[in-house]
KEFI-131822 format. One record per residue (C-alpha): residue in one letter; x, y, z; residue number from 1. Coordinates in steps of 0.5 Angstrom, whole numbers, plus 500, padded with zeros to 3 digits. Layout:
code|xx|yy|zz|pos
A|X|Y|Z|NUM
...
This chain:
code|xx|yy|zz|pos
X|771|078|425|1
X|778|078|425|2
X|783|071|422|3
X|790|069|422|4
X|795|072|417|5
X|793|068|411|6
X|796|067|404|7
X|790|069|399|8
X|789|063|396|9
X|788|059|403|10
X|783|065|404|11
X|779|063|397|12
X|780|057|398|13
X|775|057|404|14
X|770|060|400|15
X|765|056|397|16
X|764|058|388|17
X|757|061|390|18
X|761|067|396|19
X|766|068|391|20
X|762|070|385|21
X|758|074|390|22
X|764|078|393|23
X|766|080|386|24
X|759|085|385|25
X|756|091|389|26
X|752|089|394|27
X|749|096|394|28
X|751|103|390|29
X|757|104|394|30
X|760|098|397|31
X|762|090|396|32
X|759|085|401|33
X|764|082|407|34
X|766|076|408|35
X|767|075|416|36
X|770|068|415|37
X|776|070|411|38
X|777|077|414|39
X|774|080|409|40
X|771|088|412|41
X|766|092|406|42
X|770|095|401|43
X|766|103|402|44
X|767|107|395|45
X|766|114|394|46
X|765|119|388|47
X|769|123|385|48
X|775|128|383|49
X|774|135|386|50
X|772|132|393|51
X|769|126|396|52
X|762|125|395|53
X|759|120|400|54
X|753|117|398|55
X|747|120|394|56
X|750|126|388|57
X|745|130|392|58
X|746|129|399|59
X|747|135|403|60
X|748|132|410|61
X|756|129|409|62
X|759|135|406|63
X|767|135|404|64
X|772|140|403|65
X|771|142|395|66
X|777|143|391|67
X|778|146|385|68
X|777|142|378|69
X|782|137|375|70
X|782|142|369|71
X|784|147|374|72
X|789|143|377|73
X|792|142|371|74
X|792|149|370|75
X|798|149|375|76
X|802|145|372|77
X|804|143|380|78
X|805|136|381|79
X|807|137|388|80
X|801|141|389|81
X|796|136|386|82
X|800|130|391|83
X|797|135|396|84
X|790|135|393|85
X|791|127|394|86
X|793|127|400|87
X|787|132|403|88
X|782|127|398|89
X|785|122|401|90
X|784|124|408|91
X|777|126|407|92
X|776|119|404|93
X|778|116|411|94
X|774|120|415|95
X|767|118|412|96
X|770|111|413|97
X|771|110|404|98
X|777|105|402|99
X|776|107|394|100
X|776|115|392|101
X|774|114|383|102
X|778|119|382|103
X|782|121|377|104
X|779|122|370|105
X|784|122|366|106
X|780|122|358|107
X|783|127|353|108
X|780|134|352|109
X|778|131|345|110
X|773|136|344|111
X|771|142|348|112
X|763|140|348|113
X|765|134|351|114
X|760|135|358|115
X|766|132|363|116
X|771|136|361|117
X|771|141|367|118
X|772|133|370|119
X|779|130|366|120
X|786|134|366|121
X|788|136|359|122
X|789|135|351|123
X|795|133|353|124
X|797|127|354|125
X|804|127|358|126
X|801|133|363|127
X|795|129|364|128
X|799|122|365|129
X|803|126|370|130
X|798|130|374|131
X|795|123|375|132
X|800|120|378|133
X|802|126|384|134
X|794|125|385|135
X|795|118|386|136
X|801|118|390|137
X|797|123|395|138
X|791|120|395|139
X|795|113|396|140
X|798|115|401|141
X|793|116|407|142
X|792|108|405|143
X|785|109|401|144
X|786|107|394|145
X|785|112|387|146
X|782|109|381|147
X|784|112|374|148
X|779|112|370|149
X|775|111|365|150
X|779|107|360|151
X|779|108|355|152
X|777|113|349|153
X|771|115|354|154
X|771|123|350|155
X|765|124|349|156
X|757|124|354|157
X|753|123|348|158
X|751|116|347|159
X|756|114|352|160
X|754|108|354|161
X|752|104|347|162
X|757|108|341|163
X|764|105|339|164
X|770|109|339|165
X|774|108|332|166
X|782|109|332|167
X|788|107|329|168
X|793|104|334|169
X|797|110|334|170
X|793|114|335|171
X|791|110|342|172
X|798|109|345|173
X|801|116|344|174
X|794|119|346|175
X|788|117|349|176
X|793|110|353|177
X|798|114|355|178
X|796|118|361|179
X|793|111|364|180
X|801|109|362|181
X|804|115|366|182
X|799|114|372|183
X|801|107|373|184
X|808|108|371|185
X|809|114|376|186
X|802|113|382|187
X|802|106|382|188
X|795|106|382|189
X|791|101|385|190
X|784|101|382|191
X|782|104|374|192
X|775|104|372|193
X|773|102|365|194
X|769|106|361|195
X|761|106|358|196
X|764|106|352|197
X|765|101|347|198
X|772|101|343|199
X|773|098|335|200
X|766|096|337|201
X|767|092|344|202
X|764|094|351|203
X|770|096|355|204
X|768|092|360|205
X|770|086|357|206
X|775|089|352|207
X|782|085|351|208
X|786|093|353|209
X|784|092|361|210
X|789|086|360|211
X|794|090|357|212
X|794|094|363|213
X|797|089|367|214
X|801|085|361|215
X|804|091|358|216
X|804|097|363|217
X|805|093|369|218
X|799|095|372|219
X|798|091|379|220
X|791|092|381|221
X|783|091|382|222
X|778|093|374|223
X|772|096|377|224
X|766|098|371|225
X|763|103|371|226
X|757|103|374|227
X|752|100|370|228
X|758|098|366|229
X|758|092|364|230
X|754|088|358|231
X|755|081|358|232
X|757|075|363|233
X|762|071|360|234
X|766|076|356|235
X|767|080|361|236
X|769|074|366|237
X|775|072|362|238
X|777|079|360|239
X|781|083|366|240
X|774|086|369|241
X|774|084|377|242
X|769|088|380|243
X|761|089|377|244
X|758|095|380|245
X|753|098|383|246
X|750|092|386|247
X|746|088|386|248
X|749|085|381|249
X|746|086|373|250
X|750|081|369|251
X|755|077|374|252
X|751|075|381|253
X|747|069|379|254
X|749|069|372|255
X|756|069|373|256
X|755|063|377|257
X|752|059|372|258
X|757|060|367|259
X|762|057|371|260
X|757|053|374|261
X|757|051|366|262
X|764|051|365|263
X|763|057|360|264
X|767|061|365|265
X|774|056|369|266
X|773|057|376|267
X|780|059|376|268
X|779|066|373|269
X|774|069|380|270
X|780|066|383|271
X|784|071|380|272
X|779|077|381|273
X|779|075|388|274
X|787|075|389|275
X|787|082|386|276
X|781|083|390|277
X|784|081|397|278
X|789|084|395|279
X|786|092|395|280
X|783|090|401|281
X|790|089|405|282
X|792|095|402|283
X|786|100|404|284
X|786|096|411|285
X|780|093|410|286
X|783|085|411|287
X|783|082|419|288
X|783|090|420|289
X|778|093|425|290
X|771|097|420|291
X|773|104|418|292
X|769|109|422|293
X|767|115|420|294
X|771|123|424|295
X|770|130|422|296
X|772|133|415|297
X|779|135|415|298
X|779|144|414|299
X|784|146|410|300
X|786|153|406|301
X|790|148|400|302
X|783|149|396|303
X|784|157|396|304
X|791|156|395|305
X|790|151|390|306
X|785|155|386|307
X|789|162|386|308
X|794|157|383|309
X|790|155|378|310
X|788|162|376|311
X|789|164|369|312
X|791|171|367|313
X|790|171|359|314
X|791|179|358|315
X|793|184|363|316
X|794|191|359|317
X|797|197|362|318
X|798|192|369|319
X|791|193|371|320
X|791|187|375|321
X|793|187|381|322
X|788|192|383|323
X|790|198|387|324
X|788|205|388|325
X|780|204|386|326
X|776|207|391|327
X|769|205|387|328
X|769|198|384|329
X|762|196|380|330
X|762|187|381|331
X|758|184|376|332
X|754|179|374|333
X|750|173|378|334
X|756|169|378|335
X|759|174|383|336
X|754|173|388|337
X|753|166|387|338
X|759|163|385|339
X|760|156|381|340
X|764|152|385|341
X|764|146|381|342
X|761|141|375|343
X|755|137|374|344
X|754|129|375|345
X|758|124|379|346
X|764|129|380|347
X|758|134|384|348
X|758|134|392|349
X|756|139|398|350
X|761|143|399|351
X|763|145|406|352
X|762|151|405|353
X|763|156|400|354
X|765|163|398|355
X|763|167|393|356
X|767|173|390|357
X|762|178|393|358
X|763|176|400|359
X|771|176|399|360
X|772|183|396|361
X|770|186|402|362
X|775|184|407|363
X|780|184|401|364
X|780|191|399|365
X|778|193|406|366
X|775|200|408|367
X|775|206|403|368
X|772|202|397|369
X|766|202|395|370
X|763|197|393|371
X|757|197|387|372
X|754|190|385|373
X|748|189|380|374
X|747|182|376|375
X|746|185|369|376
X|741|180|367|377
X|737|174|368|378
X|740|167|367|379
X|736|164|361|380
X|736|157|365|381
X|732|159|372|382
X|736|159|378|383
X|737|154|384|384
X|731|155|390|385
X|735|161|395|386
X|734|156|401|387
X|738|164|404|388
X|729|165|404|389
X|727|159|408|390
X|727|159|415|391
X|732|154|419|392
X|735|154|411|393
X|731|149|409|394
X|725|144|409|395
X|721|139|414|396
X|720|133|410|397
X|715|128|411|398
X|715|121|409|399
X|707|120|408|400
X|703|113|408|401
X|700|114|401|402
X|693|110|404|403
X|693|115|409|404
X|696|121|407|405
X|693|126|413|406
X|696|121|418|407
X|701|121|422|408
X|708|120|418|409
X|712|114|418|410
X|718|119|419|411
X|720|126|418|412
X|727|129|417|413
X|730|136|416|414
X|734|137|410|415
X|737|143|407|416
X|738|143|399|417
X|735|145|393|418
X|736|138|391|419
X|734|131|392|420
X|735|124|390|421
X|731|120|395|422
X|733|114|394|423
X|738|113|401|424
X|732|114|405|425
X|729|107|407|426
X|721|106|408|427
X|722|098|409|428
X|716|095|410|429
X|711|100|407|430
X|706|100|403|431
X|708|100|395|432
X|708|108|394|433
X|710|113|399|434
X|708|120|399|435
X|714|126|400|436
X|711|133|404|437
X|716|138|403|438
X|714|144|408|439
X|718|151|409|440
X|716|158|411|441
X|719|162|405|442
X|720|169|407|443
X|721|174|400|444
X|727|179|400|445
X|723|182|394|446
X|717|186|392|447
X|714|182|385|448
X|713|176|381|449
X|717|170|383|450
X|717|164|378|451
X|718|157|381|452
X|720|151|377|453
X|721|143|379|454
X|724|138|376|455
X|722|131|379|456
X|721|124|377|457
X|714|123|380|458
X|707|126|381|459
X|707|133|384|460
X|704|140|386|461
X|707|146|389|462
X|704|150|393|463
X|706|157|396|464
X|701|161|399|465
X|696|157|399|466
X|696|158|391|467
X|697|152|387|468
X|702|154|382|469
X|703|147|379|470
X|701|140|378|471
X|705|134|374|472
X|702|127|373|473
X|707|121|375|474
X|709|120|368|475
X|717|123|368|476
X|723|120|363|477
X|729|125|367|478
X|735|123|371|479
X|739|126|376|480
X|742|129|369|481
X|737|133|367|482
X|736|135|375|483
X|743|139|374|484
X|741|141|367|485
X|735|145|371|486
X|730|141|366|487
X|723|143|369|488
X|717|139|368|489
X|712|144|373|490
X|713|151|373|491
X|709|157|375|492
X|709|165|378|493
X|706|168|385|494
X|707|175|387|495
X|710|176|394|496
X|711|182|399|497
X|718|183|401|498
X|719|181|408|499
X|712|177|408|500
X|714|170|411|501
X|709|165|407|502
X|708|158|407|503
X|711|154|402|504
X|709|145|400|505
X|711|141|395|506
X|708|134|395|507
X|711|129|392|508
X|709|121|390|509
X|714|117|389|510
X|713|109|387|511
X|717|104|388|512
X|716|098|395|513
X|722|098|400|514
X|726|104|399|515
X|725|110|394|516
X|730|109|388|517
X|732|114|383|518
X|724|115|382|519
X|725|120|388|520
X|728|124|384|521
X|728|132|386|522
X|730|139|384|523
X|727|146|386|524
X|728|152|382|525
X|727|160|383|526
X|727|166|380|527
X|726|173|384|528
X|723|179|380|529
X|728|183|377|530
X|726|190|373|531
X|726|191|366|532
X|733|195|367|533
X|738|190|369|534
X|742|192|363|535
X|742|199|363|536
X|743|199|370|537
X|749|195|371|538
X|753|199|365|539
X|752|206|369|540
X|754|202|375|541
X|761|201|371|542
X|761|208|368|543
X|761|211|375|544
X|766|206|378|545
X|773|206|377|546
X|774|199|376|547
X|768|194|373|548
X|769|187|375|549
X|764|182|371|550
X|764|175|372|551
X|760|171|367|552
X|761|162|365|553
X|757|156|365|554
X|757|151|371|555
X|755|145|373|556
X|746|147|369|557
X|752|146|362|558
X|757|143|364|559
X|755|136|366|560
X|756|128|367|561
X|751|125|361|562
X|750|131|356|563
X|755|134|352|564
X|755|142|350|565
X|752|145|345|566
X|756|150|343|567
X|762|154|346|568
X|760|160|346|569
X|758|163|352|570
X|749|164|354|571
X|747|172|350|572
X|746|174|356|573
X|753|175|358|574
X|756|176|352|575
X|752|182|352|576
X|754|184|359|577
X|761|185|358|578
X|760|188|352|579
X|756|193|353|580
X|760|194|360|581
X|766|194|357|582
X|764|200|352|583
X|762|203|358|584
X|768|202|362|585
X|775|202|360|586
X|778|199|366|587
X|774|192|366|588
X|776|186|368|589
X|773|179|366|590
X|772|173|370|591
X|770|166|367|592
X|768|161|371|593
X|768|155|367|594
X|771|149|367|595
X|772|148|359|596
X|773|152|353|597
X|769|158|351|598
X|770|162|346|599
X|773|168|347|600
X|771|173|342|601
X|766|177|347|602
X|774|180|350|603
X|777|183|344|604
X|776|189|347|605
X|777|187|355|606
X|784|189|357|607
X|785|184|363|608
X|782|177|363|609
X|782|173|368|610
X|780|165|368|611
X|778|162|375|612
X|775|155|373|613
X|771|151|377|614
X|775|154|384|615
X|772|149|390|616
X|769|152|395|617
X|774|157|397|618
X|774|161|389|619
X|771|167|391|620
X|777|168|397|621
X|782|166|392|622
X|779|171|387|623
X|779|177|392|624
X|788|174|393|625
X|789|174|386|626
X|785|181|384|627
X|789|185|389|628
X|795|182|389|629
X|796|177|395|630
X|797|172|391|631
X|800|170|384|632
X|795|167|378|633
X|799|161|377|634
X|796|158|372|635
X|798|156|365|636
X|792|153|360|637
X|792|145|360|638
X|788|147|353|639
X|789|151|348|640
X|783|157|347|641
X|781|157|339|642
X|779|164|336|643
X|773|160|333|644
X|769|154|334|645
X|771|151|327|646
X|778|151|329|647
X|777|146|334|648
X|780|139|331|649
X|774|136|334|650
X|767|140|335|651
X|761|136|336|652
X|761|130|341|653
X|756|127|337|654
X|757|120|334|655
X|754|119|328|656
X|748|115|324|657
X|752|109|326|658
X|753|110|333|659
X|761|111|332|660
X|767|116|334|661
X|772|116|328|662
X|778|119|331|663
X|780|122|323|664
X|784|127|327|665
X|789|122|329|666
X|794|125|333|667
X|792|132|331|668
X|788|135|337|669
X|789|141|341|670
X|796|145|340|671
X|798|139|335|672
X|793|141|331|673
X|793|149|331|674
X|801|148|330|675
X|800|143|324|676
X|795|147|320|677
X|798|153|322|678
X|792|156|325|679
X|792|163|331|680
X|789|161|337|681
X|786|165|341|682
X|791|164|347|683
X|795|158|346|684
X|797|151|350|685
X|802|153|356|686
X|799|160|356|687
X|799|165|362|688
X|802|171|366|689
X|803|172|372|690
X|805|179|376|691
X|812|179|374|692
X|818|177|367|693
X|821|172|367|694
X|827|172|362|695
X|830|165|358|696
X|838|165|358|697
X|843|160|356|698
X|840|153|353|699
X|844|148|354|700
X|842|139|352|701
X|846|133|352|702
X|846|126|351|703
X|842|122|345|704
X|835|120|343|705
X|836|114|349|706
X|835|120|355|707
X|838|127|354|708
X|838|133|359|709
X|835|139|358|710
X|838|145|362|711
X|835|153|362|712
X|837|159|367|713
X|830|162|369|714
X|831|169|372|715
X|825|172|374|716
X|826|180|372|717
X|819|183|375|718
X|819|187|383|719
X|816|181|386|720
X|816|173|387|721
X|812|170|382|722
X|812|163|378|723
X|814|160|372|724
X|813|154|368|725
X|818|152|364|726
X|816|147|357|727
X|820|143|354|728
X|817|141|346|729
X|821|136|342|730
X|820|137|334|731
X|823|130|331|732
X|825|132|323|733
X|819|133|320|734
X|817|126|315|735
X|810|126|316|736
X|804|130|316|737
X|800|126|320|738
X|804|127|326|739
X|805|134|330|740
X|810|139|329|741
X|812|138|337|742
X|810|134|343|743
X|811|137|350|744
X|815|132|352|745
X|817|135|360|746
X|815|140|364|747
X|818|144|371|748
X|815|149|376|749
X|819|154|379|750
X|818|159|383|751
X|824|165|384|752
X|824|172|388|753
X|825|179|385|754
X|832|179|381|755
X|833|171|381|756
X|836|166|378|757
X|836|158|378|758
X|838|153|373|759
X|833|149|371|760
X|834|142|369|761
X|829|137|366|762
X|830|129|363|763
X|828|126|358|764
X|828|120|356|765
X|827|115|350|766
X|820|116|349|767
X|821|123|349|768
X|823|121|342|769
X|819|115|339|770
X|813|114|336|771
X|808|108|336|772
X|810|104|329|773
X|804|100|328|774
X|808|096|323|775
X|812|092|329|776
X|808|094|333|777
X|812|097|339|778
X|815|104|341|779
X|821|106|334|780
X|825|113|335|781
X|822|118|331|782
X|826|122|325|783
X|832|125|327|784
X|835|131|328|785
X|830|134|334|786
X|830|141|336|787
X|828|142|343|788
X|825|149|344|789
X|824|151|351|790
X|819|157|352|791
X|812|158|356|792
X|807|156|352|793
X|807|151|346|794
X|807|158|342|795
X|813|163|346|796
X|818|159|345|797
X|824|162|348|798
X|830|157|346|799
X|832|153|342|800
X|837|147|340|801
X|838|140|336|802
X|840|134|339|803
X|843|130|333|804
């Protein structure tokens, strides 16, 4: 229904108290409820930073395009590119009908265990800050509104929803409040999300920061919890909370009500939620508009280039990379073959499509090369079901009456995943359970034993061939975490005959009336047989090859939303392929498929090193163009790589007996705190190299701690085109040993042809030279004089000046 153009408080004015508090909470999982008296359409939320994920975390029918991984955005360093990134988000959001993308993350890499790091930026605060507000501006400007998330301190997934961050008001402004600073100064978003966390002991939900948003940072927008956020009624109904999700609401709703209806809550305070509701709502076209119908996906080639752009290049002794001249290549490890496109938890979806290195090479490196592919190992966490083995590439589902589980089936549905969350799937009017029959004809590509595994949140028995091979009662204490995790409650052996076809049926109870809930949870994993020699024969296939490629990292079974790590090594399987590869085989390159520090001592011995994230749906492609050449790996590291795990300023993401994070490290994490305990990492903040030399020259900085303007002359010195990251760090007189050394404090990319040379020009402004004084509380400069150094990473520091 569409009204006249009305003010807001004339359109608020219409409602009664009861439909105010109704609009102010989800009326589903992903949506707030319209009101067709004021104009008002269905708000449509969405999921998450590496792509719009409409609907259930595993919903195979509504895929989108995957881009790389917001540590991998980072890596870039590219403020225009990640602009990019947004405006395809944002675009991809339009076309499923969404009018919020909850995205980006923006929490500090305070440890490298923290589960969701792969999901946030950086460790620091002012390449994070910037990145998000280009990420915003992109998404905003296809009219679907960004939420900068989760505010605040929310570092760590262990006890997530109940422990209490505790830091020094210092420490949160030049931190961990910072990057929400800069994406509200620089994107102007128009929705944050609070945190699960609580901070100095108070739930974010309801804590006084969401007020300092608007009341100190200018910030103009709708606060959105969490999901499942939010603890009480009444606080969080005077704070600066406006939207309770999911829905149906849990503290607001009915409870919401009778506090105002109680006095304990002014009826004034909805009025403003509803003000700064009504206004999100005109600006994402949901307000006297037309319902945002649903299109098809946009197709793009920003997520190859973005990928190749994000890739780190560590070492790269005697120019092994780019590849040229080698007529057999051995490619190693299964990560080359089934590629890791992306992290665990809300941030997951199903990609349009995906390329896996060994399905780029080929066309890559065209005809002549030979190439030779053997796993190495057997993962240690049992693989996703192949659904390449199924006919049709996937399962008949039918929904069973469980009276009549014989009978004729309420519905049936094709589905193409490994991977369900039964809830969308509505069964009304039925009887209290319902009855999942999962049926395929599976086709062996292998002689041998093949080892089923099923995590699911009901009663089950898998049946191939017609042999059980398991069983599971009704009792479960999982979620979808521990679905990604690979967390198995049934698991079993048949062996099979290669090109056989068998039948395969899974028979699921679920429990709940209605519709089925997160109780439909289900998750299908297989192993092939593999022989004993798996070892042995990736190392031969190394020695005889001219060039070993060998893939190793974590994926989204490590790195997930809900647990943290538990530890930063590497699975022993892997780290005993490239050693035993690289023994074999001089000319090795290493590939790390990992969002997320791992260590890195397994390479000492590896001459080139390449890190290529979680690259989205087009990695192996932007791998093939990095390896060979046709593009540059343009990534910097947005985290710096500690040479061992007890270096790290902050290990375990653990709170302790008291449920609380007590941020002792103060403002030293990441490079602050390897520069301050004047430590070696293993490869340093800023870090990366490219195909080409860049050479530093004439240095030159004026004006005064109120803003000054750092120029620097890049020339690239190398055969080809190439891009370059050029660092500003500013060092204030040293006073204090509890400040760093240096901050970054402005950054640039450029990139120049063979012989060129540009000057670079870069501003800082007064809080490039000032620090929190909690005693006045309000931003004081810092100790002069200030050296500004100039270079490409946090430790190669190229030039120098004082600003006196």
């Amino acid at each position: 229904m569409s009204v006249s153009p009305v003010e807001p408080d004339e359109r608020i004015g219409r409602l009664s108290l009861a439909r105010k508090v109704e609009l102010l909470s989800g009326r589903d999982n992903w949506s707030l409820p319209p009101a067709e008296e004021i104009g008002l359409a269905a708000i449509v939320m969405a999921d998450g930073p590496n792509g719009v994920r409409f609907g259930s975390p595993f919903d195979e029918r509504h895929p989108a395009p995957v881009v790389p991984n917001a540590s991998a955005l980072a890596a870039t360093w590219n403020e225009a590119l990640v602009e990019e990134i947004g405006a395809l988000l944002g675009a991809s959001a339009r076309a499923f009908g969404v009018h919020v993308l909850l995205a980006p993350t923006v929490n500090m890499h305070r440890t490298p265990l923290a589960g969701r790091n792969f999901e946030c930026y950086s460790e620091d605060p002012l390449l994070a800050g910037l990145l998000a507000a280009a990420f915003v501006r992109g998404v905003q400007g296809t009219g679907v509104a960004a939420t900068v998330k989760h505010v605040v301190c929310n570092d760590a997934e262990t006890n997530r929803d109940s422990g209490s961050s505790e830091l020094d008001e210092r420490t949160l402004r030049e931190l961990y409040l910072r990057p929400f600073e800069l994406a509200i100064a620089g994107g102007r978003p128009w929705a944050v999300m609070s945190g699960y966390n609580r901070m100095r002991g108070t739930f974010m939900a309801e804590h006084p920061v969401l007020d300092q948003l608007r009341d100190e940072l200018g910030f103009d927008g709708v606060v959105i919890s969490d999901w499942s956020g939010v603890k009480s009624t009444v606080p969080t109904a005077l704070g600066g909370l406006d939207i309770e999700m999911p829905g149906p609401p849990k503290y607001w709703g009915e409870k919401l009500l009778a506090a105002v209806e109680s006095g304990e809550v002014p009826e004034a305070k909805l009025d403003e939620k509803l003000t700064r509701l009504l206004e999100l709502a005109r600006r994402v076209g949901a307000l006297d508009a037309e319902p945002r119908s649903q299109s098809l996906q946009p197709e793009s080639t920003l997520p190859r280039r973005a990928a190749a752009e994000s890739f780190l290049l560590l070492p790269n002794e005697g120019g092994l990379l780019p590849q040229a001249g080698a007529r057999r290549i051995a490619v190693l490890g299964p990560l080359a073959a089934r590629a890791e496109t992306q992290g665990g938890g809300a941030a997951n979806l199903q990609p349009q499509h995906v390329t896996s290195l060994l399905d780029a090479l080929p066309a890559a490196l065209g005809d002549g090369v030979e190439l030779v592919f053997e796993p190495g190992y057997e993962p240690a966490i049992l693989p996703r079901l192949d659904l390449g083995w199924l006919d049709g590439g996937g399962f008949t589902v039918d929904y069973l009456d469980p009276a009549d589980p014989e009978g004729e089936p309420l519905a049936t549905e094709h589905r193409a995943s490994d991977r369900y969350l039964m809830s969308q799937t509505p069964v009304g009017g039925r009887p209290s359970e319902v009855v999942i029959r999962m049926r395929a004809t599976l086709t062996p590509p292998l002689d041998g034993t093949y080892t089923f595994g099923l995590s699911c949140s009901g009663a089950a028995t898998l049946e191939v061939n017609g042999a059980r091979l398991f069983e599971v009662d009704a009792d479960h204490d999982i979620d979808h975490f521990d679905v990604f995790a690979g967390r198995l409650r049934g698991r079993g052996t048949v062996d099979l005959v290669a090109g056989q076809p068998v039948p395969f049926e899974l028979v699921f109870r679920g429990k709940r009336a209605g519709r089925l809930n997160q109780d439909g949870l289900i998750g299908l994993r297989c192993a092939p047989p593999a022989p004993a020699d798996l070892l042995e024969r990736a190392v031969e296939a190394a020695r005889s090859a001219d060039v070993a490629i060998v893939v190793v990292g974590l994926g989204d079974a490590i790195e997930c939303e809900g647990f943290d790590r538990e530890s930063a090594e590497l699975p022993a399987e892997q780290r005993a392929l490239v050693e035993a590869v690289v023994a074999a085989q001089p000319r090795t390159v290493a590939i790390v498929n990992a969002g997320a520090p791992v260590l890195l001592d397994w390479a000492a011995d590896v001459p080139a090193l390449l890190w290529a994230w979680y690259g989205g749906q087009d990695i192996g492609a932007a791998l093939a163009d990095v390896l060979t050449g046709a593009a540059e790996p343009g990534g910097r590291l947005p985290t710096s790589l500690a040479a061992r795990a007890e270096d790290f300023a902050v290990l375990d993401p653990t709170p302790d007996a008291a449920n609380e994070w007590h941020y002792d490290e103060g403002l030293l994490i990441g490079y602050r705190h390897f520069d301050r305990s004047e430590l070696e990492p293993a490869f340093p903040f800023g870090h990366g190299l490219g195909y080409t030399d860049f050479a530093y020259a004439g240095l030159d900085v004026e004006g005064t701690a109120a803003g000054a303007t750092v120029a620097v002359e890049i020339r690239n010195n190398g055969s080809r085109r190439g891009k370059e990251v050029v660092q500003v760090y500013v060092a204030p007189a040293d006073t204090d040993a509890t400040r760093p050394v240096r901050d970054l404090r402005a950054f640039a990319t450029v990139e120049l042809d063979p012989g060129e040379a540009r000057t670079v020009r870069l501003a800082l402004d007064a809080r490039a030279f000032a620090g929190w004084d909690t005693a006045a509380g309000a931003w004081a400069p810092l100790p002069r004089p200030y050296e500004i150094a100039v270079g490409r990473s946090s430790r190669d520091l190229r030039l120098r000046a004082e600003l006196p």
